[in-house]
C-alpha positions in Angstrom: -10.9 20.2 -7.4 -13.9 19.9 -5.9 -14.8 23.6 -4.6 -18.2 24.9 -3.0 -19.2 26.4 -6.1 -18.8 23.1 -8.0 -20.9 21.5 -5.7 -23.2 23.7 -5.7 -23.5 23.9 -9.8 -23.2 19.9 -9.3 -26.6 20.0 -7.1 -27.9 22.0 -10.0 -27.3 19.6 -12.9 -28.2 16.5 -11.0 -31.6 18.1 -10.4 -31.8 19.3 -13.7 -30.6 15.8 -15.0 -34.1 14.4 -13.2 -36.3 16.6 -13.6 -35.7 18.8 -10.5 -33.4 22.2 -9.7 -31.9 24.2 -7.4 -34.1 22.4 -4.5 -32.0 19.0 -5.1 -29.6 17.4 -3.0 -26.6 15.7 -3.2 -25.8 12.6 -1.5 -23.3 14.4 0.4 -25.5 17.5 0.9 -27.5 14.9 3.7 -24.9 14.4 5.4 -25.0 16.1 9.3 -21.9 17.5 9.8 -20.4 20.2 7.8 -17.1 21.9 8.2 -14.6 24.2 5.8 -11.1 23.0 5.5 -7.7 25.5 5.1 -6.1 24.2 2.2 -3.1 26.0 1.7 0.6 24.9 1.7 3.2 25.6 3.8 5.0 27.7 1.0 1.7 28.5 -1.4 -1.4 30.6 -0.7 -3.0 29.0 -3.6 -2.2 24.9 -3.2 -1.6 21.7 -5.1 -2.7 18.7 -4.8 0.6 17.0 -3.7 0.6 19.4 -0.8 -3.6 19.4 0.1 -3.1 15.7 -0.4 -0.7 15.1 2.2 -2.5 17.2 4.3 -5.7 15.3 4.7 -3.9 11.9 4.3 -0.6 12.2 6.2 -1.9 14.8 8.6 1.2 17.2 7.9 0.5 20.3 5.4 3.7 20.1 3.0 5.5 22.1 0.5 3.5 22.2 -3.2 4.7 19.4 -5.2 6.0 17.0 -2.7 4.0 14.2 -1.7 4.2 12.4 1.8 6.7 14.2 3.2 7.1 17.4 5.9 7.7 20.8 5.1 11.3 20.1 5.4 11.7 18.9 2.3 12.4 21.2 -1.3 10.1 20.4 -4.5 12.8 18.8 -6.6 15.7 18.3 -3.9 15.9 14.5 -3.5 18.5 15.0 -0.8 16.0 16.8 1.6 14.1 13.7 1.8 15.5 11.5 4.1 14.1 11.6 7.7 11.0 13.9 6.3 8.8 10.9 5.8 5.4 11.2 7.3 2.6 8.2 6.8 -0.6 8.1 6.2 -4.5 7.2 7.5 -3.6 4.3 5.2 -0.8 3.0 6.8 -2.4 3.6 10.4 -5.2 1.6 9.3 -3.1 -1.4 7.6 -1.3 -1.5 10.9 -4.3 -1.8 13.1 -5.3 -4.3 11.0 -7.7 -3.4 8.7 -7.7 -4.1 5.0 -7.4 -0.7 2.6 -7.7 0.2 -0.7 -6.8 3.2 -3.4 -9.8 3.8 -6.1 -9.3 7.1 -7.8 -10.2 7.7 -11.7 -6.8 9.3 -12.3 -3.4 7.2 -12.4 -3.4 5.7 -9.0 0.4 7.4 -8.9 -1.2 10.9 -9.3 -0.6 13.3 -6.7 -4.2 12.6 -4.9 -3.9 8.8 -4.6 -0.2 8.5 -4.3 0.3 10.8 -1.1 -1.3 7.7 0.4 1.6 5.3 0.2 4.5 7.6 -1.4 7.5 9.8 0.0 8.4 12.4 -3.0 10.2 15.4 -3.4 8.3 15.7 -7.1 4.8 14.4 -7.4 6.0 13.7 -11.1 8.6 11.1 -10.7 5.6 9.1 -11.7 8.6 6.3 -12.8 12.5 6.5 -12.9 12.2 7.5 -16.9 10.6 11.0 -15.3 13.6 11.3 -12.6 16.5 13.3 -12.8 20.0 11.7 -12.8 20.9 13.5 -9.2 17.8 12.1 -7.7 18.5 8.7 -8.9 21.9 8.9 -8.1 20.7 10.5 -4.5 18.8 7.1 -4.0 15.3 8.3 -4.5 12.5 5.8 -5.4 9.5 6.5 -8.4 6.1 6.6 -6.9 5.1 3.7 -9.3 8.1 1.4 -7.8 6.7 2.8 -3.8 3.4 2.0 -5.0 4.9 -1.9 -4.8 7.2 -1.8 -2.2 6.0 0.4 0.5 3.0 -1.1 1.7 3.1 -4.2 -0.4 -0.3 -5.6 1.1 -2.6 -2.8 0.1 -5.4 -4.9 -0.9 -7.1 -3.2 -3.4 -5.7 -1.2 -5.9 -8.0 1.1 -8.7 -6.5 3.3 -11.1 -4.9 4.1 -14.3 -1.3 4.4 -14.9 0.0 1.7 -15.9 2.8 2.5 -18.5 4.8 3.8 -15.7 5.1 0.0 -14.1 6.5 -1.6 -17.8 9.6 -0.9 -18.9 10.6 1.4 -21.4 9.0 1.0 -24.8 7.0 -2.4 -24.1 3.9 -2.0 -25.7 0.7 -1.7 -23.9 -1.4 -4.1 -24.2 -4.7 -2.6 -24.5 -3.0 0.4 -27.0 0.1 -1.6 -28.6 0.4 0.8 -32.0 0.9 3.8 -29.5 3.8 5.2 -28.1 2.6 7.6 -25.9 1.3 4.5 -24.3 4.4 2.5 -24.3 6.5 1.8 -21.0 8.4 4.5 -19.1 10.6 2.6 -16.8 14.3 2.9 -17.2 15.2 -0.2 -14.7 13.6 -2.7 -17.1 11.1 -4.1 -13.9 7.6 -4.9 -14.5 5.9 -3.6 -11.5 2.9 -5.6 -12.1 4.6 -8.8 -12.1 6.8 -7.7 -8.6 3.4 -6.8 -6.8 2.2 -10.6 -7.6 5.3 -11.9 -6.8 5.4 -10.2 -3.2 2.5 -11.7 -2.0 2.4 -14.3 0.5 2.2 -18.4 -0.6 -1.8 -19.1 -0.5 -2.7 -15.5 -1.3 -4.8 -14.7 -4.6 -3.9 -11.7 -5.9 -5.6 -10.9 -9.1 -4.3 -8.2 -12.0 -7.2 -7.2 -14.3 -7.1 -4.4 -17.0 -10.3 -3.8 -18.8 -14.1 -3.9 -17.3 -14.6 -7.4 -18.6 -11.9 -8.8 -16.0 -13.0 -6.8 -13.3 -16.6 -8.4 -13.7 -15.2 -11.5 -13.8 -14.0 -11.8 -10.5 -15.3 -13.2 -8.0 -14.3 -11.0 -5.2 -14.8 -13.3 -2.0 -12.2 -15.3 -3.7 -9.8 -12.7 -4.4 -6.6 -11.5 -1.8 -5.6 -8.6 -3.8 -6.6 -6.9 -6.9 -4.8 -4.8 -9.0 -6.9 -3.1 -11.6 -5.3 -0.7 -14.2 -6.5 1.5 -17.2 -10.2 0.4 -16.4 -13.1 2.7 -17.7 -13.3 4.7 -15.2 -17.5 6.0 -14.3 -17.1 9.4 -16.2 -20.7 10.4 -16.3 -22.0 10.8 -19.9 -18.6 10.4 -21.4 -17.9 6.7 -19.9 -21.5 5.4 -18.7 -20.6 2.4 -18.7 -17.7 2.4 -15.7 -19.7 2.2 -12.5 -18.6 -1.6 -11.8 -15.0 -0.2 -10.9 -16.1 2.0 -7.9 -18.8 -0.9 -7.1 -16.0 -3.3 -6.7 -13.6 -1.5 -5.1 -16.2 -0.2 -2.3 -18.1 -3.8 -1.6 -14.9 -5.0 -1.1 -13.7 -3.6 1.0 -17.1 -2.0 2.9 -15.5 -3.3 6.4 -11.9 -1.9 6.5 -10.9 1.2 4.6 -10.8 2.5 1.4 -10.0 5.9 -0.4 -12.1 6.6 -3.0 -10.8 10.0 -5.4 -12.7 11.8 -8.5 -9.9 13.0 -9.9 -11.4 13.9 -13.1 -12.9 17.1 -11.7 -9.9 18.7 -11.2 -9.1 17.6 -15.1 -12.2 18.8 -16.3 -11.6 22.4 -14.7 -8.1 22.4 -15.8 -9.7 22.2 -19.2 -12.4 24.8 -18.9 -14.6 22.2 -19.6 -17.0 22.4 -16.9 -19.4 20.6 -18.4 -17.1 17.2 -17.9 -16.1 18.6 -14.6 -20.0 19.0 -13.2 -20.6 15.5 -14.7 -18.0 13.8 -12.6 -18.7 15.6 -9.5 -22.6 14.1 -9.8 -20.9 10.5 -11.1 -18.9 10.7 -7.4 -22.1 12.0 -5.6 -23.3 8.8 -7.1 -20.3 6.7 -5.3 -21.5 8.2 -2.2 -24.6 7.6 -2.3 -24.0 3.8 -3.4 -21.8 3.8 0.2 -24.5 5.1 2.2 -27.0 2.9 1.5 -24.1 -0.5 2.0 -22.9 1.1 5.2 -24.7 2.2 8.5 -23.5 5.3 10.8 -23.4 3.1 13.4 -20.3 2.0 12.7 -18.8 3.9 9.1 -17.6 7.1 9.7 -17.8 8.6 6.1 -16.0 11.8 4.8 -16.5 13.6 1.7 -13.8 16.2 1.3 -12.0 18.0 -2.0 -8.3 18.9 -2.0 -8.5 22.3 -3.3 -10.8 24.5 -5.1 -10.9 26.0 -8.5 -11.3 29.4 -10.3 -15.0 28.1 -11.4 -18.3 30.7 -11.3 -21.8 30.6 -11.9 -23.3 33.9 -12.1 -25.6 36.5 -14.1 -28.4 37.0 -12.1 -29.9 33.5 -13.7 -33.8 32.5 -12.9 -34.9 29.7 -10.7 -34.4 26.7 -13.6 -32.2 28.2 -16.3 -30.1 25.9 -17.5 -26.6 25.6 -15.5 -24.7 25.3 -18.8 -27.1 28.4 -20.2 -26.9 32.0 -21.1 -27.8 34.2 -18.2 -30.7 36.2 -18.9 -29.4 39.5 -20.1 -26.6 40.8 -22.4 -23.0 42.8 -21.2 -23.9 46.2 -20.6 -20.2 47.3 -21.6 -20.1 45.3 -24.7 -23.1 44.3 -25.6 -22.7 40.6 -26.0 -24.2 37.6 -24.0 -22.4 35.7 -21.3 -23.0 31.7 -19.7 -23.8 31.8 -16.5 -20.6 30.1 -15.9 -17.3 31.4 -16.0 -13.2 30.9 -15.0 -11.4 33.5 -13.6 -8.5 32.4 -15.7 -8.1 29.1 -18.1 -8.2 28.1 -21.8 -10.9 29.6 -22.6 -10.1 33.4 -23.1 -10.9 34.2 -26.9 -10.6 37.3 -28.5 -12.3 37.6 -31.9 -11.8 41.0 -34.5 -10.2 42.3 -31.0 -13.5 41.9 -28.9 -14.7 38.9 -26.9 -16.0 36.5 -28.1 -20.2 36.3 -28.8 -21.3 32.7 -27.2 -24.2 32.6 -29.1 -22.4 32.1 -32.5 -21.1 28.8 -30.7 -22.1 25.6 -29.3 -21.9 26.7 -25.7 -23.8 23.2 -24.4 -21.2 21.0 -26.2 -19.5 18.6 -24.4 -16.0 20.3 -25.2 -16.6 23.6 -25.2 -14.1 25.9 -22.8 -15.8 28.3 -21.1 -14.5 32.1 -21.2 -12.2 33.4 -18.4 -10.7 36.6 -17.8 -6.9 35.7 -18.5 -5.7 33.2 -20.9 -3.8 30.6 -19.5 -3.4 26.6 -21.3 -4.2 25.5 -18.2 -6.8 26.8 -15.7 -5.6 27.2 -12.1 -6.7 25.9 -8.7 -8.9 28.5 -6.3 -7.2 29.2 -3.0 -10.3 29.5 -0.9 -11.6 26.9 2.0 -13.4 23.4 0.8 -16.5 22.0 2.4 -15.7 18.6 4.6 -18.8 16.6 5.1 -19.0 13.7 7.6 -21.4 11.0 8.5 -21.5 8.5 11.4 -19.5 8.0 14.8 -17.5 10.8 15.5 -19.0 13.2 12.7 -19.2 15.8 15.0 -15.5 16.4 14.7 -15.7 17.8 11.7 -17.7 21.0 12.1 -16.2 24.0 12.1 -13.5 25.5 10.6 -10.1 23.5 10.2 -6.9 23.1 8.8 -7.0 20.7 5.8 -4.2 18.3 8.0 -6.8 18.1 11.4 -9.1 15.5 9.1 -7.0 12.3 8.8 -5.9 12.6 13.1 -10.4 13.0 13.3 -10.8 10.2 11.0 -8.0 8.3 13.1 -9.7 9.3 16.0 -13.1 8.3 15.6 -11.3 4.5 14.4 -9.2 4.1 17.4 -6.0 3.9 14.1 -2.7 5.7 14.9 -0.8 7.1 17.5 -3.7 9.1 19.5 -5.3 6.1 21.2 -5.8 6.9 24.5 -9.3 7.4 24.6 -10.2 3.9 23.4 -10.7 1.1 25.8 -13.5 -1.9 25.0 -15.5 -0.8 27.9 -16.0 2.7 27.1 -16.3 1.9 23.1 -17.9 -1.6 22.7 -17.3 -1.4 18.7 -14.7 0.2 16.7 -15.8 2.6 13.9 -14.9 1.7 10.4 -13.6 4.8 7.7 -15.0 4.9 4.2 -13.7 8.1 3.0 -14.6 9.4 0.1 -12.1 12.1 -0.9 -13.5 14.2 -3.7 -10.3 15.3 -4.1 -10.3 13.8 -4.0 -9.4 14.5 -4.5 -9.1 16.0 -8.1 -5.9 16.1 -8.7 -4.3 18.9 -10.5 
């Protein structure tokens, strides 16, 4: 959900946040290479993130709502599926040989993260309890069960979820008086317990589910990790998170992970723009934690969104005025002030003794509040324009230009010698191979 004009409002506030402004840069804004990336579907104008997500993972731009698969396949149809698998930069990379890893603040089987090791005709058939019987019957797997079984040896694993890999109406651990917590699964497998028992004799793999474990670890000992319902680094709302990122990058800071900020897409959904800002500088701060433990000399980094959102920042505001502020000067059809920013459609259309609503007679800096949009909707919608790509280290230059959001994973597999395309690599032409450390702003915000 990461669109230009969030990262351009994101720039703002982390200036603001030290003392700076509009002249401020984002980790990502120093990056060389800059390029816009198509994301529609093959059957929507406007996209999801199942769809953008297999585009910039898989390579293949797909149908909204399926995950991992081609444009052959029918959002719900679980008979399309066979023979419509496509893989991912993931699995590329695991089959060169390089270690990999999913971090993303949302459930590691939301749309973003799961387009990385899932085939899906519904990027909701989180677990078998959210399947229909035809698709069970049709042989269809959950994500949470692929999650396991596809590419068992995924070696680190970051993300929230978890209820979907218990069995229906075990307690969670962490929340054991709520239900909405509870287990999904109808086949009665603990998931958790099957990805520990896959792994090879001699291999430690390590399931942790609050910050305390995670800290714990001592990672140079550890195989595999599986971390799950973690705090998550959520800016002012979870300060305290920033180990989970940490970990997951310095462990794997030779091979490959995919690091997703999903919870700027949720804060948009909202209207809250205030949580979605603060996430997109708690990413920018991911980034920037990567580019001072990697070199471009031999990390090609790529900081890319899935799809955009119906966000604005307007009013003809002066050099410093607060992003969450008023603009400077009232409607001149009604007569009432305005923020600067805005949705185009969302939550937070009010209409109060039949006119809109006056800001000023609310707490328009609260964490919470929903900013106005034009046409009420419970849940704001994605933005159909391009996305910024930015890149950083051997091969960059790839990624300048305009592009369809599927071209990025075949650069990135490019540039790492990963895949089919190899032809161009040879040890004396390319003495070193480039490592990937995508960060996919997305990224992937999920929808």
């Amino acid at each position: 959900g990461m669109g230009v004009s969030t990262v351009t409002a994101a720039r703002i506030l982390k200036g603001q946040m030290h003392g700076q402004g509009e002249e401020s840069l984002l980790e990502m804004d120093k990056f060389p290479f800059v390029a816009l990336a198509k994301t529609y579907n093959t059957n929507a104008q406007v996209p999801d993130s199942a769809g953008t997500a297999t585009a910039y993972l898989c390579g293949v731009k797909a149908n909204e709502g399926t995950l991992g698969v081609s444009a052959g396949v029918t959002r719900d149809r679980c008979n399309t599926t066979k023979g419509q698998e496509v893989t991912s930069i993931l699995r590329w990379a695991k089959e060169a040989g390089k270690a990999v890893g999913i971090v993303t603040t949302t459930r590691v089987t939301h749309a973003t993260p799961s387009a990385a090791y899932a085939h899906s005709a519904n990027r909701d058939w989180y677990s078998d309890g959210e399947m229909p019987p035809d698709a069970l019957e049709g042989g269809c797997k959950d994500i949470a069960r692929q999650l396991v079984e596809n590419i068992p040896d995924i070696e680190v694993i970051l993300g929230g979820g978890r209820k979907y890999m218990y069995p229906r109406n075990v307690s969670d651990v962490e929340y054991p008086h709520e239900e909405k917590q509870r287990g999904t699964r109808l086949d009665g497998r603990n998931l958790v317990q099957a990805w520990q028992e896959a792994k090879p004799r001699g291999k430690v793999a390590e399931y942790v589910w609050h910050r305390r474990g995670l800290l714990a670890l001592n990672l140079t000992r550890v195989d595999f990790l599986l971390g799950d319902e973690i705090p998550i680094p959520t800016g002012m709302w979870n300060p305290a998170g920033q180990e989970e990122g940490r970990a997951g990058i310095v462990r794997l800071l030779s091979n490959l992970p995919g690091s997703s900020g999903g919870r700027i897409d949720h804060g948009h959904h909202e209207g809250k723009a205030k949580q979605a800002l603060h996430e997109a500088v708690e990413l920018d701060r991911a980034i920037g934690l990567a580019t001072r433990l990697t070199s471009t000399q031999d990390t090609l980094s790529v900081v890319t969104a899935d799809h955009s959102h119906v966000f604005t920042f307007g009013g003809y505001t002066p050099r410093g005025n607060p992003i969450f502020g008023l603009a400077p000067m009232q409607s001149d059809v009604d007569r009432k002030p305005f923020t600067s920013i805005l949705y185009g459609n969302g939550p937070g259309y009010k209409i109060v003794a039949g006119e809109r609503e006056n800001v000023s007679a609310v707490d328009f800096a609260h964490a919470d509040y929903q900013a106005q949009s034009a046409v009420p909707l419970r849940q704001e919608t994605h933005g159909g324009e391009d996305v910024a790509v930015f890149a950083r280290g051997p091969m960059a230059h790839l990624l300048h230009g305009v592009h369809e959001q599927n071209y990025i994973p075949h650069a990135m597999a490019y540039a790492a010698c990963i895949g089919s395309n190899r032809g161009h690599c040879n040890a004396a032409a390319r003495p070193a191979t480039p490592l990937l450390l995508p960060f996919l702003g997305l990224l992937l915000l999920l929808c």
